[in-house]
C-alpha positions as CSV (number, residue, x, y, z in Angstrom):
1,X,101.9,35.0,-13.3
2,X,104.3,37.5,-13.0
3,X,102.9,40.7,-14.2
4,X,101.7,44.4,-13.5
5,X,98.5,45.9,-14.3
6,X,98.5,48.9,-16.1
7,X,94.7,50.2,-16.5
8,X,95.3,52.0,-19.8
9,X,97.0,49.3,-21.7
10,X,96.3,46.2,-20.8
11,X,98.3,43.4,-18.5
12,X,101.5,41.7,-18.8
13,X,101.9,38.1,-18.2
14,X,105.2,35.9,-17.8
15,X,103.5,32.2,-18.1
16,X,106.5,30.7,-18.9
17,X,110.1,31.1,-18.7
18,X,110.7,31.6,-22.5
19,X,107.9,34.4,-23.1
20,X,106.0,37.0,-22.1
21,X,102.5,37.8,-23.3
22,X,100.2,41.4,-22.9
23,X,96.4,40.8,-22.2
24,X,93.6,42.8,-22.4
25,X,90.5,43.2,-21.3
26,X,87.4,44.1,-22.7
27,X,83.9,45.4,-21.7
28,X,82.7,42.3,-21.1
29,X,84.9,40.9,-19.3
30,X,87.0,38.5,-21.5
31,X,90.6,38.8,-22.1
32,X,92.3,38.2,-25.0
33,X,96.5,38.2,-26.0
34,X,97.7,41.6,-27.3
35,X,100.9,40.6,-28.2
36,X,103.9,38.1,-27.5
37,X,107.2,37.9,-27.1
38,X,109.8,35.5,-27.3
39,X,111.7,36.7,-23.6
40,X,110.6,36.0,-20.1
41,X,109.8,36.3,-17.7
42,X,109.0,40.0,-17.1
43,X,110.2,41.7,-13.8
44,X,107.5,43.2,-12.0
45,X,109.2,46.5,-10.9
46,X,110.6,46.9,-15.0
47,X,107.4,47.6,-16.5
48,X,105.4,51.0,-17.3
49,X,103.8,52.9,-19.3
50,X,105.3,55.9,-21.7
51,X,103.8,57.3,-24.5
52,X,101.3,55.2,-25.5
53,X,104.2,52.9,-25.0
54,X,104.2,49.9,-23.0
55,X,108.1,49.3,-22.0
56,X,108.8,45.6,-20.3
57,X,112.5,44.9,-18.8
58,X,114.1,41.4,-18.3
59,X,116.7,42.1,-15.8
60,X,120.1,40.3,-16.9
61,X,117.8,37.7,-18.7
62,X,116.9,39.4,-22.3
63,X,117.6,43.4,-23.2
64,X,114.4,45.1,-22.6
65,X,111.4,45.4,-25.2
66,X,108.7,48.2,-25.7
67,X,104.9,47.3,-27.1
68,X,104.0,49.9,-29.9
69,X,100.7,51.4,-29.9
70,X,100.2,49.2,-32.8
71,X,100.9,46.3,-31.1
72,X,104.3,45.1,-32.0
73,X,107.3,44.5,-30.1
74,X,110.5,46.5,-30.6
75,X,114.0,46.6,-28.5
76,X,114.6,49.6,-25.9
77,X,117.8,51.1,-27.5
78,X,119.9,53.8,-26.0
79,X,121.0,57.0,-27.5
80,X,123.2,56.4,-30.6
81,X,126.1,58.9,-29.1
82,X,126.5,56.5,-26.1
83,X,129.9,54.0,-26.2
84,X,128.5,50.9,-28.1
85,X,125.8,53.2,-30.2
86,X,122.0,52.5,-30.2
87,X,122.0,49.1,-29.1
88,X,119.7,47.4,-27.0
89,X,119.7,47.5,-23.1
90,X,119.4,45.4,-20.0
91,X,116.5,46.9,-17.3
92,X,116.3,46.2,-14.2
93,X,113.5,48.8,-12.8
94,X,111.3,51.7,-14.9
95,X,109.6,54.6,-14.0
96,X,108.1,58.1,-15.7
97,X,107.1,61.7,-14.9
98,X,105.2,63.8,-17.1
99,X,109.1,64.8,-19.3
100,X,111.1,61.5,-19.4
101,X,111.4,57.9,-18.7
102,X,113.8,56.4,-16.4
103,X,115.0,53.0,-16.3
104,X,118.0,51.0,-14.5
105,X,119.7,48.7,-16.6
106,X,122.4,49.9,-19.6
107,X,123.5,47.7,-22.7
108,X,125.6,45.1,-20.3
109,X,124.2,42.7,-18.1
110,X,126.0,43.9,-15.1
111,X,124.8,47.6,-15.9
112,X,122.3,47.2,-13.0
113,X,123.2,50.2,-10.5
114,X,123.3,52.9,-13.6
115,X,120.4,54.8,-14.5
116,X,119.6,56.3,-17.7
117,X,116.5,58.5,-19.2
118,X,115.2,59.3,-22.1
119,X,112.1,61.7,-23.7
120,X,111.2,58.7,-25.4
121,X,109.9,55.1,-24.3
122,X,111.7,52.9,-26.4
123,X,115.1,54.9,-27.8
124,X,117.8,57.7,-26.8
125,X,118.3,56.4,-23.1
126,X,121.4,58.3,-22.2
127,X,123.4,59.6,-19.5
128,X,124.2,57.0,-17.0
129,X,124.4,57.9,-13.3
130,X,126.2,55.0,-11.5
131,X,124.8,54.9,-7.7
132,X,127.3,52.6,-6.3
133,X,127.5,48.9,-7.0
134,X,124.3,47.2,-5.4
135,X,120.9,46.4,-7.7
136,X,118.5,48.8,-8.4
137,X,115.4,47.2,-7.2
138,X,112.9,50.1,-8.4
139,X,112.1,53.4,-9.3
140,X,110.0,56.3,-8.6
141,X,109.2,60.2,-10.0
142,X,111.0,62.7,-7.8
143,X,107.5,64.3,-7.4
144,X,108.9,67.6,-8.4
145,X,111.6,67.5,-5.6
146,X,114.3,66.0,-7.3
147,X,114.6,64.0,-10.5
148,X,114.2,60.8,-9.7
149,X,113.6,58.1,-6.2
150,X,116.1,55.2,-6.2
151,X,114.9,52.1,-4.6
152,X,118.1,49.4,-3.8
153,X,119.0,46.2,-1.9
154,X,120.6,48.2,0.8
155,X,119.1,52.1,1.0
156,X,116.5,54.7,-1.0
157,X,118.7,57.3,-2.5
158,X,117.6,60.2,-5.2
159,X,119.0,61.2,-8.2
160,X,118.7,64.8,-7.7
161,X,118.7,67.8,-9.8
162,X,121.8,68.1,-10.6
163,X,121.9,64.4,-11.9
164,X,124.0,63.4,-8.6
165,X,123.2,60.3,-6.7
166,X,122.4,60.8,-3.1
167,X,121.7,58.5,-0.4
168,X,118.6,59.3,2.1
169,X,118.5,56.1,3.9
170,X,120.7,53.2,4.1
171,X,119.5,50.0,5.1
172,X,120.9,47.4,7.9
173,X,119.8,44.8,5.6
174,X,120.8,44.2,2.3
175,X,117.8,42.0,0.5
176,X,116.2,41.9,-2.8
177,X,113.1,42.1,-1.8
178,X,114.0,46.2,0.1
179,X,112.3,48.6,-2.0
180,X,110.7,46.3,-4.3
181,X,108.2,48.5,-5.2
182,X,108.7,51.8,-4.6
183,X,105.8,53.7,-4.9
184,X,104.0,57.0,-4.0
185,X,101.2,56.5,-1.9
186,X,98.4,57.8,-4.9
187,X,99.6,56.9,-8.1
188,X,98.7,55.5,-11.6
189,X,100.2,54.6,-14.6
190,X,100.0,57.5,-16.1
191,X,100.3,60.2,-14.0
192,X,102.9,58.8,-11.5
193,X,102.6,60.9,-8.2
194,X,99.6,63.3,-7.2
195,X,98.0,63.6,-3.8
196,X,100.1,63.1,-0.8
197,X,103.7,63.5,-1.2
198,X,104.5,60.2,0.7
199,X,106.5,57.5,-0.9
200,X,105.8,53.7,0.5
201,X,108.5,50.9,0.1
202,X,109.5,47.7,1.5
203,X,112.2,47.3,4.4
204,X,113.2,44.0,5.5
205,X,109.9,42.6,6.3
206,X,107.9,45.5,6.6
207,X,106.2,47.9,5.1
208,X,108.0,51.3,4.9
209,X,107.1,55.3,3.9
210,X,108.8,58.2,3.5
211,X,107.9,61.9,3.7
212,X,110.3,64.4,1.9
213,X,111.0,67.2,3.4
214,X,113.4,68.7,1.2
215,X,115.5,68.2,-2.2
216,X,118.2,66.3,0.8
217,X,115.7,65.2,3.5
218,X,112.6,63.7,4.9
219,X,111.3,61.3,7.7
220,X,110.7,57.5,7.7
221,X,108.8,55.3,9.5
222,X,107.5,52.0,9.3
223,X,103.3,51.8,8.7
224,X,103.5,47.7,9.0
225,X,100.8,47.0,12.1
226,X,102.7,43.5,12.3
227,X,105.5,46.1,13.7
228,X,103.6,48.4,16.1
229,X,104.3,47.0,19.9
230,X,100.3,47.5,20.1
231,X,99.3,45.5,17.5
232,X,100.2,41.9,17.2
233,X,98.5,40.3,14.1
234,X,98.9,36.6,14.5
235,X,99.4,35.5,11.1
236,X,98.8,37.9,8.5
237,X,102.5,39.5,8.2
238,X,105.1,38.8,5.9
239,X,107.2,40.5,3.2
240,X,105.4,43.4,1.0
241,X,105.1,42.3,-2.4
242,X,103.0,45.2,-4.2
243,X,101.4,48.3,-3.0
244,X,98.9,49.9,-4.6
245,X,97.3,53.8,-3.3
246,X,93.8,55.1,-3.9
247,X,92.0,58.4,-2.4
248,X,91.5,56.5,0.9
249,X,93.3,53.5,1.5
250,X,96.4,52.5,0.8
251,X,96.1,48.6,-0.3
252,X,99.3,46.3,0.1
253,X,99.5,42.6,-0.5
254,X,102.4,40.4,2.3
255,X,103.5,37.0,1.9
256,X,104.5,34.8,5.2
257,X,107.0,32.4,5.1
258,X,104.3,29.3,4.5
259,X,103.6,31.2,1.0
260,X,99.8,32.4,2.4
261,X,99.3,36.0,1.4
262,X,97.1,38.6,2.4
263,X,96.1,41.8,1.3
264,X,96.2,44.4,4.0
265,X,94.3,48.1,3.7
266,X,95.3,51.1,5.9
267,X,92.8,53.6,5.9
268,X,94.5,57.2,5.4
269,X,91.5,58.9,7.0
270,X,92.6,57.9,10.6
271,X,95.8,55.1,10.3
272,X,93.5,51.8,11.1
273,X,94.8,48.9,9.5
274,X,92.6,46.3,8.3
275,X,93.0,42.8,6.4
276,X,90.9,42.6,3.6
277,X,91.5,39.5,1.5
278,X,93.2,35.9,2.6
279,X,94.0,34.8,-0.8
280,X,95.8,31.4,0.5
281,X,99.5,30.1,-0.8
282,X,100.1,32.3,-4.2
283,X,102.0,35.1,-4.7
284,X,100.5,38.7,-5.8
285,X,103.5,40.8,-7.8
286,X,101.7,43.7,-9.0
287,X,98.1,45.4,-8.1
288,X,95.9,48.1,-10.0
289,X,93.0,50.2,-9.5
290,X,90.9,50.8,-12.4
291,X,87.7,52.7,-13.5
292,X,87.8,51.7,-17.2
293,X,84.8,49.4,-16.7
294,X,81.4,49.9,-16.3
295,X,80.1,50.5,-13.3
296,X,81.9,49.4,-10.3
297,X,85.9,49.9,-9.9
298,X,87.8,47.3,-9.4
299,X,91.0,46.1,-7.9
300,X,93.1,43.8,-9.6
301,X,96.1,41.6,-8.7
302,X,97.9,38.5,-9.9
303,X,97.4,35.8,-7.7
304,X,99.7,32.7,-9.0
305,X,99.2,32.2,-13.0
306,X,95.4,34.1,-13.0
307,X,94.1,38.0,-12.6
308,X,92.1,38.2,-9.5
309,X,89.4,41.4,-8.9
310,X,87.7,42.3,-6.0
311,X,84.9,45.0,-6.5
312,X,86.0,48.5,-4.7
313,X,82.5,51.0,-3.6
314,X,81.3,53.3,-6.0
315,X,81.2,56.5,-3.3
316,X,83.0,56.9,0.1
317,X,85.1,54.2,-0.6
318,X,83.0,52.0,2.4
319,X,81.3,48.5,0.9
320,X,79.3,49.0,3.5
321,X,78.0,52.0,1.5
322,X,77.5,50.4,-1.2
323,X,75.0,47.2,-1.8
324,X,77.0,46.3,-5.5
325,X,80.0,45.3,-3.7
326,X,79.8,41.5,-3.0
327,X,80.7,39.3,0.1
328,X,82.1,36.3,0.9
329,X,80.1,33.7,2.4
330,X,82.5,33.7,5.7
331,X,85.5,35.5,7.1
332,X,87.5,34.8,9.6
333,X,89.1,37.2,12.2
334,X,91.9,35.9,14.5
335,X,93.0,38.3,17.3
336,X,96.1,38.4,19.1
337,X,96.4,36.3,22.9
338,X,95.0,38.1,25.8
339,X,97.1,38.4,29.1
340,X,96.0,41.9,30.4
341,X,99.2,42.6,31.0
342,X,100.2,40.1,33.3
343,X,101.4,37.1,31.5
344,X,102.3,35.3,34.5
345,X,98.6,35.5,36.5
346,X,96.0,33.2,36.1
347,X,92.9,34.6,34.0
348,X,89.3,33.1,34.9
349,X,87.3,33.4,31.8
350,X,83.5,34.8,31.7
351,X,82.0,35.7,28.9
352,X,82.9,37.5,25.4
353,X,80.5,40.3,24.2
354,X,80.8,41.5,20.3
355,X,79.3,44.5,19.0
356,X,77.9,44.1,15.8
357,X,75.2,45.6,13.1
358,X,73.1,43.8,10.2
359,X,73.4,40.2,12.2
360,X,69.7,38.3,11.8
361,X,68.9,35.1,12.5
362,X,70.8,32.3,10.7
363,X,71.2,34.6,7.9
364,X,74.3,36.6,9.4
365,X,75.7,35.4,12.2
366,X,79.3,36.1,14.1
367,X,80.9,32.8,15.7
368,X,83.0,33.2,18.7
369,X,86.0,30.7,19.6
370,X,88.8,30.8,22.2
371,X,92.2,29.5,22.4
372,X,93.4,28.7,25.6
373,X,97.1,29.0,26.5
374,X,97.6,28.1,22.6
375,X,96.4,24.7,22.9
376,X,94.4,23.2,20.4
377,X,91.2,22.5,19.8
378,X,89.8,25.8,19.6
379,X,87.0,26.0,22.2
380,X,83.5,26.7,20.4
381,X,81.5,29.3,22.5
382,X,78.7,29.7,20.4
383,X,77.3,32.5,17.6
384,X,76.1,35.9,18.4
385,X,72.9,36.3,16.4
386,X,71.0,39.8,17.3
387,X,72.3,43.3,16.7
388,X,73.5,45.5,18.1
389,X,75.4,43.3,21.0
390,X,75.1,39.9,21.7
391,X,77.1,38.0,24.7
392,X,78.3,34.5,24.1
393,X,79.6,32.2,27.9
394,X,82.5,30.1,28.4
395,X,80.5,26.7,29.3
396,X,79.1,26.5,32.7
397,X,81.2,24.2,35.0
398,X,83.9,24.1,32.9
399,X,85.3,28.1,33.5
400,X,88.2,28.2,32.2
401,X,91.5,29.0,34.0
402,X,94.1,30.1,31.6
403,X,97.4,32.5,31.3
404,X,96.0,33.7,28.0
405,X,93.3,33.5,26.0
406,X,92.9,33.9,22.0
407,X,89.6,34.9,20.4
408,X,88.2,34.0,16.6
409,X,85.8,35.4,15.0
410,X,83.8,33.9,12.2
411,X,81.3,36.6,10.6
412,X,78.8,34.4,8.1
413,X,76.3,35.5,5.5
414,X,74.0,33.8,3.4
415,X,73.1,37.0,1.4
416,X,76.2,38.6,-1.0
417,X,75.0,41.9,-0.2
418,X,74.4,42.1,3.3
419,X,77.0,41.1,5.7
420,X,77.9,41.6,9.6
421,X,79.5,44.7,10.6
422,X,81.7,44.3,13.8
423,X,82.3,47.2,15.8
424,X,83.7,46.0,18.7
425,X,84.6,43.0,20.7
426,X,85.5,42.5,24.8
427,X,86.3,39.5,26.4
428,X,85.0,39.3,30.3
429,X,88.1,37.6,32.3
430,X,89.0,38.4,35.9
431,X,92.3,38.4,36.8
432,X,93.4,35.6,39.9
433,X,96.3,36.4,40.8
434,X,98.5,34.1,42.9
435,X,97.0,33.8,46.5
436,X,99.3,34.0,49.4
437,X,99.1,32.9,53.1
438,X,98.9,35.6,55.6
439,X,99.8,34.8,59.4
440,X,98.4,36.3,62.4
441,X,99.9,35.5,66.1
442,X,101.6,36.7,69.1
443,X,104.6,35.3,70.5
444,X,105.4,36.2,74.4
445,X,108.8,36.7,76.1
446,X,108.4,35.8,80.0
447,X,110.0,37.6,82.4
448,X,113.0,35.3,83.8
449,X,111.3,31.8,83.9
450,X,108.3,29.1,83.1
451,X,105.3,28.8,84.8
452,X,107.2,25.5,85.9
453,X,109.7,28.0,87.8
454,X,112.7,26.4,85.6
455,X,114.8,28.8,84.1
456,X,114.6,30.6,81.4
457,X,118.0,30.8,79.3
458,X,116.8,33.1,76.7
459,X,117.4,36.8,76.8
460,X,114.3,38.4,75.8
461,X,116.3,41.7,74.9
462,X,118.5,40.0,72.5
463,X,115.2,38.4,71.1
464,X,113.2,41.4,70.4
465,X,116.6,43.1,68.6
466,X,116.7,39.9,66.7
467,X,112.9,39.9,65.6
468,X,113.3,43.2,64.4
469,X,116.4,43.0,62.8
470,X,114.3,40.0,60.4
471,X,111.7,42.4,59.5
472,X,114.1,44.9,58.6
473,X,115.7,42.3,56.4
474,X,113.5,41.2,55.2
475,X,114.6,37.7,54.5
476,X,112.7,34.8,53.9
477,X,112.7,32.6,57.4
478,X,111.4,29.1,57.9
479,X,108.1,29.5,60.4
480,X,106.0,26.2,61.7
481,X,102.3,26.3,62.6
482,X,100.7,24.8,65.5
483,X,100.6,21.5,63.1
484,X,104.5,21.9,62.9
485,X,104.1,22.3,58.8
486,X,107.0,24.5,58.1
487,X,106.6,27.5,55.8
488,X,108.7,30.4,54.6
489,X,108.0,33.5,55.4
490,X,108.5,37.5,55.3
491,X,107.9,39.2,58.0
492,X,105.3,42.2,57.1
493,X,104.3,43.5,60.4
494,X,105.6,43.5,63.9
495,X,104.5,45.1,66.9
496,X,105.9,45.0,70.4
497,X,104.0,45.6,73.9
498,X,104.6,45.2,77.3
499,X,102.4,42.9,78.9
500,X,103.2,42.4,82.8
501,X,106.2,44.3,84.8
502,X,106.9,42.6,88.3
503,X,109.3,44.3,90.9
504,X,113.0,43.1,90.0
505,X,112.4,41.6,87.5
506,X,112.7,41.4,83.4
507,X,109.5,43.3,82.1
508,X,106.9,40.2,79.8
509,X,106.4,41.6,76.3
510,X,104.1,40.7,73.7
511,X,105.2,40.7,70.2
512,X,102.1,40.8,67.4
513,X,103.2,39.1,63.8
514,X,102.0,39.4,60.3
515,X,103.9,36.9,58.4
516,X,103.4,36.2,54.5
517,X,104.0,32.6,52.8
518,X,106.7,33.4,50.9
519,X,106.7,30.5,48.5
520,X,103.5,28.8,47.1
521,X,101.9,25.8,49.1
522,X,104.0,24.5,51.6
523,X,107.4,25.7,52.1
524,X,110.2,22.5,53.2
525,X,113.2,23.6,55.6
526,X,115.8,21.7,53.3
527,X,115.0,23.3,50.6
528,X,115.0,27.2,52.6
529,X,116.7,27.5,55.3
530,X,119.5,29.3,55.4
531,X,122.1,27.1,56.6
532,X,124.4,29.7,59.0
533,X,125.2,29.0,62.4
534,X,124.6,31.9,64.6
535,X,127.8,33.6,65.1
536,X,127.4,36.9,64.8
537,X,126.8,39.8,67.1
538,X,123.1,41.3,66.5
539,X,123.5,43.6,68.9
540,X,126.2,45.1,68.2
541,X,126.3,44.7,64.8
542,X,122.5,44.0,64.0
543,X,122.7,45.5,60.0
544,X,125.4,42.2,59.5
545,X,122.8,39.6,61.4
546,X,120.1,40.6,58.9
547,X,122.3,40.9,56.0
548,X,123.1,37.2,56.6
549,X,119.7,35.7,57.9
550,X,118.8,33.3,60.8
551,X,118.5,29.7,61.3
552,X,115.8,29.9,63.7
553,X,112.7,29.4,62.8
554,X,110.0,31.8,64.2
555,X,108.2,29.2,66.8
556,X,110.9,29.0,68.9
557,X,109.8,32.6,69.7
558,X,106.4,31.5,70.7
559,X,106.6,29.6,74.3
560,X,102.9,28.3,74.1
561,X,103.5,25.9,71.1
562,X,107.2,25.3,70.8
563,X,109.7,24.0,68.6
């Protein structure tokens, strides 16, 4: 069903392709046809309210028609002094103020960038303002500003008061789904802007407002949390199909690309948004507040070929206030993956705690799952069953060692007037990061020769200069271990003492060494070394020795285990 709920008259319905029907409903209930018409189907951005008259456009399909307070059809004609006379017209998006009705459209079926208005619903539509040549997608009052809000494929432009069409914001994107509706953010049928002077409007995929500043200005952002870099909803997200405002909350239904929709509310009172209803694959084209019934008020929305409601509070516009709003036997909450920050450390997981009111027993419970690394099964923790915290364990013996970890939430009730309230959730994980080996030793450069009175052919000047020259490198270097396991390694610390000065000869020095694995496990010398020979001067050119790096590993420096 293609159709928008209008609170004072009734609903329109497109069930079929060859005709469109207007419902009503009564006290009880029970809705019955109003009236039928041989067109269809109805666009959902073409249809309002005027007059007492309700006026229904076709886009290029039929010339618009406009429902009578006495219940009959009739064609939307424009003014008689037009070229053509008062023939019927094409309309592609309606709206109204308190002095005149605007629609898109004209009497040809490629009149859909022109606007015309009238003082009347259904006849003298005059005056055509042409805004360029992409569709009109919808409408909206100028709220007093200017005359009237343009929705299109590619940009919001005005009409403004000197019936010239300006453009406020171009689009990158030119779909037919941008602007499609255009609303303020409190609105009815009747009364088409009052409260806060914010229009709301689908972008691309995203949901979209805009505060005038001016006749020729204002500021837009985008209000979709599926587009904040702080809130990633995993799956409800989607294209904006209908928007709806009330004193609060702001109420906005989005379709995926799978065809599941959800209806979102944003609470004006402090920006939180919040899903409220997972209506499954259908689509929802038009939603309405109403108070006409008794009682409760209600919001209503198509939902595939049916009318669905969902009872709003009473006061304070909080169910929780309220004990004749009615619950759902479960809900499901799915947060977004959890990698505090560091997507590339290992997480060991603990415990989640959830923060919750009204939870007793088996009667209303709150079940906790995790997803780890976004491999399935979920992982069934258990159900927090006390108020006002409850803590459920990832099982013991099998802690779980993951990059990230997804939580889901299942709040249950067995009572349609009591249900959990969730405050708050943590999830207890420490974060492992990757574990390096650290390298203690000393390495000693004799004075002249061996114990064994051989010669010694090193220099130990030209090895100190090169020891430091690798730490100010800081270049990986291969290093073996007493067990000759080779490793690469960075050089962190190095300290240099003199250990024994004889007469005559070369003082004995001590050098200290911190060395850090560089890679993890164990390192192997084909793989690292750097494969120079050593011909360069590091002492008199020591800045080019560590540019380039050594082929010697480290142990060759330490006389008491060798090489």
């Amino acid at each position: 069903m293609q159709a928008s709920a209008s609170p004072d008259e009734g609903v329109v319905s497109s069930l079929s392709a060859t005709s469109t029907s207007v419902w009503q409903r009564g006290v009880t209930g029970t809705w019955t046809t109003v009236a039928t018409v041989a067109k269809g189907p109805a666009v959902d951005t073409a249809i309002g309210v005027y007059q007492g008259y309700l006026v229904i456009g076709f886009g290029s399909a039929f010339t618009a028609v406009a429902l009578t307070p006495g219940n009959a059809f009739i064609d939307v004609l424009q003014k008689a002094s037009e070229p053509g006379g008062a023939v019927p017209i094409y309309v592609w998006a309606f709206t109204n103020d308190h002095a005149a009705s605007y629609v898109a459209g004209g009497p040809a079926t490629t009149n859909f960038h022109f606007i015309m208005s009238s003082t009347f619903a259904d006849h003298d539509y005059a005056t055509p303002i042409d805004t360029g040549d992409t569709m009109i997608t919808s409408l909206a009052p100028g709220g007093g500003l200017v005359g009237v809000y343009v929705g299109k494929i590619d940009a919001l432009g005005e009409i403004d008061t000197q019936a010239i069409y300006r453009e406020l914001i171009p689009f990158d994107s030119r779909l037919n789904t941008n602007c499609r509706p255009l609303k303020w953010m409190l609105a009815s049928g009747t009364n088409a802007q009052r409260g806060s002077m914010t229009l709301v409007f689908p972008r691309e995929r995203g949901l979209w407002e805009f505060a005038p500043a001016d006749q020729f200005s204002g500021t837009a952002n985008s209000i979709a949390p599926w587009t904040a870099s702080y809130r990633r909803p995993p799956n409800a997200r989607g294209v904006v199909t209908a928007i709806i405002g009330t004193q609060r909350f702001l109420y906005y239904a989005c379709q995926n690309s799978a065809g599941h929709t959800w209806i979102w509310r944003n609470d004006q009172t402090t920006g939180a948004p919040h899903t409220y209803l997972s209506l499954g694959a259908t689509t929802v084209r038009s939603m309405a507040v109403t108070y006409l019934f008794p009682g409760q008020p209600r919001l209503l929305f198509s939902t595939g070929t049916v009318i669905g409601e969902c009872i709003l509070p009473l006061d304070g516009d909080a169910e929780f206030d309220d004990p004749a709003c009615r619950y759902q036997a479960s809900g499901t909450l799915t947060l977004p993956d959890i990698d505090l920050g560091f997507p590339d450390e290992d997480k060991i997981s603990f415990a989640v705690r959830v923060i919750a009111d009204d939870l007793a027993g088996v009667s209303q419970t709150i079940g906790v799952e995790a997803l780890i690394d976004g491999e399935l099964p979920w992982l069934d923790l258990g159900s927090v069953r006390d108020s006002p915290s409850g803590e459920v364990e990832f099982p013991v013996g099998s802690i779980q060692v993951a990059k990230r970890i997804k939580l889901r939430l299942t709040l249950n009730t067995s009572d349609p007037t009591v249900t959990p309230r969730l405050w708050g959730i943590s999830a207890r994980l420490s974060l492992n990061t990757k574990v390096y080996r650290l390298f203690v030793l000393q390495t000693r450069l004799p004075g002249g020769s061996f114990g064994t009175l051989a010669e010694d052919l090193q220099n130990p000047y030209l090895q100190i200069i090169h020891a430091w020259d690798i730490r100010r490198g800081g270049i990986p270097v291969p290093f073996s271990d007493p067990w000759n396991d080779l490793y690469q390694v960075r050089v962190l610390k190095l300290q240099q003492q003199e250990a024994l000065r004889e007469p005559d000869r070369t003082p004995e020095w001590v050098l200290d060494w911190t060395l850090l694995e560089y890679t993890s496990g164990e390192g192997k010398v084909g793989q690292f070394v750097y494969d120079m020979p050593w011909t360069r001067d590091p002492v008199n050119n020591p800045d080019q020795a560590a540019l380039y790096g050594y082929d010697m590993p480290l142990a060759l420096y330490d006389t008491s285990i060798g090489a």
